[in-house]
C-alpha positions, 0 to 999 in steps of 0.5 A, a space after each residue: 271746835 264746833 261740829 260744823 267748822 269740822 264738817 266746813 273744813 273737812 269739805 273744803 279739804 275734799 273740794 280742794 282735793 277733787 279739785 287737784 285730782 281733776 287738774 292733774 288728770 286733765 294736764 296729763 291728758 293735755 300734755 300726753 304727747 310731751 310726756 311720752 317725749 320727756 320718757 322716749 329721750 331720757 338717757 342715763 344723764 342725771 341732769 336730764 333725768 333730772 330736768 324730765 322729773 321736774 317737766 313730769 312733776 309740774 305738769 301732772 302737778 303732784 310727785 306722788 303721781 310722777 312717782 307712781 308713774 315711773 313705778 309702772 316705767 321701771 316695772 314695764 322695762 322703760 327706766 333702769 333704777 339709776 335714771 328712774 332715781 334722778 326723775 324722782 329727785 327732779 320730780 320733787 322740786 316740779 311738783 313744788 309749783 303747786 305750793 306757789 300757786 296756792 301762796 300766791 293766788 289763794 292767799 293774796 286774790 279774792 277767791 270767789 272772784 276767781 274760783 267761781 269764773 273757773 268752775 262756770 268756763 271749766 265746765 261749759 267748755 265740755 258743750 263746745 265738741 272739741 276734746 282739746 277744749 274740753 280738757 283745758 275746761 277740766 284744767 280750769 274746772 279744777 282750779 275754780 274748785 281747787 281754789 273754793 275748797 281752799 276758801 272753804 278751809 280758810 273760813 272754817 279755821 279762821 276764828 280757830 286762834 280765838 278760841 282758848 282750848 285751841 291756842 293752847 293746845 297749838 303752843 304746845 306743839 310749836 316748834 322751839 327745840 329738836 325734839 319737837 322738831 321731830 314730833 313737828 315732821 312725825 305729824 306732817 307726815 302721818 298726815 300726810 300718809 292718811 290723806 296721800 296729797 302732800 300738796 293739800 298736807 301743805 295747804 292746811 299748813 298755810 291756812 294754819 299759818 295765814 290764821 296764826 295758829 302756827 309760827 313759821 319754824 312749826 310750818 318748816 317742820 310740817 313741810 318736811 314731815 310731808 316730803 316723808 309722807 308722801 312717799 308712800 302713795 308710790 310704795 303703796 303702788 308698787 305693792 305687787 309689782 316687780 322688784 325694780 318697781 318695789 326699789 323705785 318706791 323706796 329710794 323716792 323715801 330714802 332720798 326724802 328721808 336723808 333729805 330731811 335728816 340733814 335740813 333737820 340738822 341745819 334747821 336754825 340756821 335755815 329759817 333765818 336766812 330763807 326769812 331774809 331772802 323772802 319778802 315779809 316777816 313771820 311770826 315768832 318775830 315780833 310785829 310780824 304779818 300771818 300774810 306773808 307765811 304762805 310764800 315763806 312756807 313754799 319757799 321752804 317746801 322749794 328749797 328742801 327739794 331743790 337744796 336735796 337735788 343739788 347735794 344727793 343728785 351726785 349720788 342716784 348710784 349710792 341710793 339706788 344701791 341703798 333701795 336694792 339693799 332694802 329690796 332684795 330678791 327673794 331667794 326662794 323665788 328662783 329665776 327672776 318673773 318675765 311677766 309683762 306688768 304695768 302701772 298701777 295708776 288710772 288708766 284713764 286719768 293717764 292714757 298717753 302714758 299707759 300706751 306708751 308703757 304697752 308700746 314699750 313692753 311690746 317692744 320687750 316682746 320683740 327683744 325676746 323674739 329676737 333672742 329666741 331666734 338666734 338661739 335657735 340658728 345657733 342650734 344648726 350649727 356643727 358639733 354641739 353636745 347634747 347637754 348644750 343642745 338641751 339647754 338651749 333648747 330649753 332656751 327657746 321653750 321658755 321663749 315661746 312661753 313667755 312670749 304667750 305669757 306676755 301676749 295675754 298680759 298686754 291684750 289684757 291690757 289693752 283691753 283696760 285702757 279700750 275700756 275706759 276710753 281713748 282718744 282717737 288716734 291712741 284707739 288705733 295705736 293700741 289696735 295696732 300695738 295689740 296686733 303686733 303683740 299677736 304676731 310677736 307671739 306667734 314669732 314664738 310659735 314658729 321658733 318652736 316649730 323651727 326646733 321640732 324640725 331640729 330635733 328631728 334632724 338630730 335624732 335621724 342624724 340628717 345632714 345639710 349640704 354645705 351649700 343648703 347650710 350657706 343658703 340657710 344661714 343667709 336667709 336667716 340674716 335677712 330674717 333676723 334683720 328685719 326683726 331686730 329693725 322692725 323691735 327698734 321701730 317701735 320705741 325709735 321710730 325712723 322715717 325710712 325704716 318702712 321702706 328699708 323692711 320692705 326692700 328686705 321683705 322682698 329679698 326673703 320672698 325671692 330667695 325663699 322661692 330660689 332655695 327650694 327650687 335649688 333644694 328640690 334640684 338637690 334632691 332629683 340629684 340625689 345630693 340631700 336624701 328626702 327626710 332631709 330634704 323636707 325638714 330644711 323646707 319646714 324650715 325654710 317655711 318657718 323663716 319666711 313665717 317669722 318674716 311675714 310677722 316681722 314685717 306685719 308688725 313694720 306696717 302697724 308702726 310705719 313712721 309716715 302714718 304717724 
């Protein structure tokens, strides 16, 4: 092997992988809007997690890439752990569909014939000034150049099998018993892991294979090697990321590893059933054609996936048990981070799914706004001891801290993705997403102000009448239903939600005006003494404060702007 044919096949392996990189990218931006649809009504169902996992798979055309995207969903709160798994087991048969279009285009058209048209259509379509076209020209420039890098690899090995040293060194590792069996998977993974692209792993395997320089039962192993490896491209992205986030990572390897323990056991009695059902026969079968081995190695590659997906799917719980077994919280660590955090993957190659994970983890926030107002409602209620006073308390403190925390992270985040360029129409849902995660923090600002008031009340020991208490406590539930509606909107949104907090926006308008002037009758009656009677006004200014920002964040995702 010459420096050139090195040099011909590490460039062609390069064309070939900027050209993925380029599809992938352009099919996520083409098809964001179906995929924060797949995410938004995904359930707990296996079978439907399942089915998203293949729809996220084939159009992002790599399940590294799906993988590292549900990372950043399980870190960011949009999937537990079950449902993330059953993504995954679907996500490895979706992404299958690229082994299939390399067998079946590059190996049985004329390359140039098409990868050359792809590459001139692809990259003129930019010049027409729509962004619609513009992405579907990145989708054809990365298959023209997908496809040369292809060709490029193909003409660097094909004389390889002449070559003395070369044939000899590949007959040693031929598949032929268990042990080199193993060795066979140990290589496709490790090559794999270095170049993070199982479907390029799997390319050079066909090219091999289409050259003669291995038999089918080598190539078989190859691919399982490369389900292994490609496993750690998500694992190298959930470094640093949360513990659901880290579990994720590892039960995309566990599933792909139990996977190929058990294929590797049926090995031999696999490959000849597959070679009867696929069309053609392979080498080592005498009068084989080389031709024919790229369809039986995708095939292969389908049937690992599909095979593992009908027997683990079952089973999501016990690998979702097995990868928190292996990722344990760390018991020095104490209480569990509230951090917002997000996907590790580029932003701008994915930008529908990063607004959606801002969307989400705004909706975090107002989860947390919402639990932080009703422990501070409960504070007004009689006869609580001090120790339950102070924790709850506490409660709220921690509250208006996080929701601080969590502004910074995702206005940081917002920030990454203004950065590297939005469409128009997510520009301005990620201004409003921004906005909305000011008025959720200052939500918190006013908690605290509710509990400073509170515990003025405590330490003067000033009492309500029953009357204020009762008018209190039904301005408070206008207030809470308004926030709660207003937190659901933003991951369901519904056509009447807007006109639903507008009528209660209204109604905590009039009754505010209506308690203080009631209040301020009690106090020229004499029935509330003054310091009480202006920490229920502080009070009741609170609540109306939160409404204003309930609402605020209503009219930043009204359904009928949409």
């Amino acid at each position: 092997m010459n420096i050139g044919m090195v040099v011909a096949l590490l460039g062609g392996l390069g064309l070939f992988l900027y050209g993925m990189t380029v599809m992938s990218d352009a099919l996520q931006r083409v098809a964001g809007d179906k995929l924060r649809s797949f995410l938004r009504h995904l359930t707990q169902n296996r079978i439907l997690g399942a089915i998203t996992g293949v729809a996220i798979a084939a159009l992002m055309q790599s399940s590294s890439a799906a993988t590292v995207m549900l990372v950043g969903f399980v870190s960011a709160g949009l999937l537990d752990l079950v449902a993330a798994v059953s993504v995954v087991i679907g996500a490895n048969i979706g992404a299958t569909a690229t082994g299939w279009i390399v067998a079946l285009v590059g190996f049985k058209v004329d390359i140039s014939q098409l990868a050359l048209p792809a590459i001139a259509l692809g990259f003129f379509a930019r010049f027409l000034g729509k962004p619609r076209l513009s992405e579907w020209g990145r989708v054809l420039l990365g298959f023209g150049l997908l496809f040369l890098g292809l060709e490029f690899m193909g003409d660097a090995v094909h004389t390889l099998h002449e070559n003395p040293a070369i044939s000899e060194w590949m007959a040693k590792v031929q598949v032929t018993g268990m042990g080199s069996l193993v060795i066979a998977i140990v290589i496709g993974a490790v090559v794999t892991m270095v170049i993070q692209a199982s479907s390029a792993a799997m390319t050079m395997t066909m090219v091999l294979a289409s050259q003669g320089l291995i038999d089918f039962p080598t190539a078989a192993a190859l691919v399982i090697g490369q389900n292994i490896g490609t496993t750690i491209t998500a694992n190298l992205a959930a470094i640093g990321a949360s513990k659901a986030a880290r579990q994720t990572a590892i039960s995309h390897f566990l599933f792909n590893l139990f996977g190929a323990v058990w294929i590797g056991l049926f090995f031999w009695l696999l490959l000849p059933l597959l070679d009867a059902v696929i069309p053609g026969t392979v080498p080592p079968t005498p009068g084989a054609d080389t031709k024919a081995l790229p369809d039986h190695i995708a095939a292969f590659n389908t049937f690992f996936n599909l095979a593992n997906a009908i027997v683990f799917l079952p089973f999501t719980q016990f690998i979702a048990w097995a990868a928190r077994k292996l990722v344990k919280d760390d018991p020095l660590q104490g209480e569990p981070e509230k951090r917002l955090r997000f996907a590790h993957s580029d932003l701008a190659a994915n930008p529908h799914i990063a607004v959606e994970e801002a969307r989400e983890a705004l909706h975090n926030m107002g989860k947390m706004a919402v639990d932080g107002f009703d422990v501070a409602i409960s504070l007004l209620a009689p006869g609580i001891d001090e120790a339950t006073f102070e924790e709850r308390a506490l409660e709220i403190e921690k509250a208006e801290q996080a929701l601080d925390e969590a502004e910074d992270d995702l206005r940081q985040f917002t920030v990454d993705l203004i950065e590297v360029g939005l469409p128009h129409e997510l520009s301005e849902e990620i201004n409003h997403i921004s906005g909305s995660a000011h008025d959720y923090e200052r939500v918190g600002d006013h908690l605290d102000s509710m509990l400073r008031q509170i515990r003025r009340k405590r330490s003067k020991d000033l009492h309500f009448s029953d009357e204020a208490h009762k008018d209190f406590d039904q301005l408070a539930n206008y207030v809470r239903e308004n926030l709660v509606r207003v937190t659901a909107n933003i991951s369901n949104p519904w056509s009447s939600m807007m006109s639903e907090a507008t009528a209660t926006e209204e109604m905590i308008d009039v009754r505010r005006a209506e308690l203080r002037k009631k209040h301020i009758n009690r106090l020229r009656d004499q029935a509330c003494s003054l310091q009480a009677g202006i920490v229920f006004i502080e009070l009741l200014t609170s609540l109306e404060r939160i409404g204003d920002h309930a609402f605020n964040v209503a009219q930043d995702f009204d359904p009928r702007e949409a």
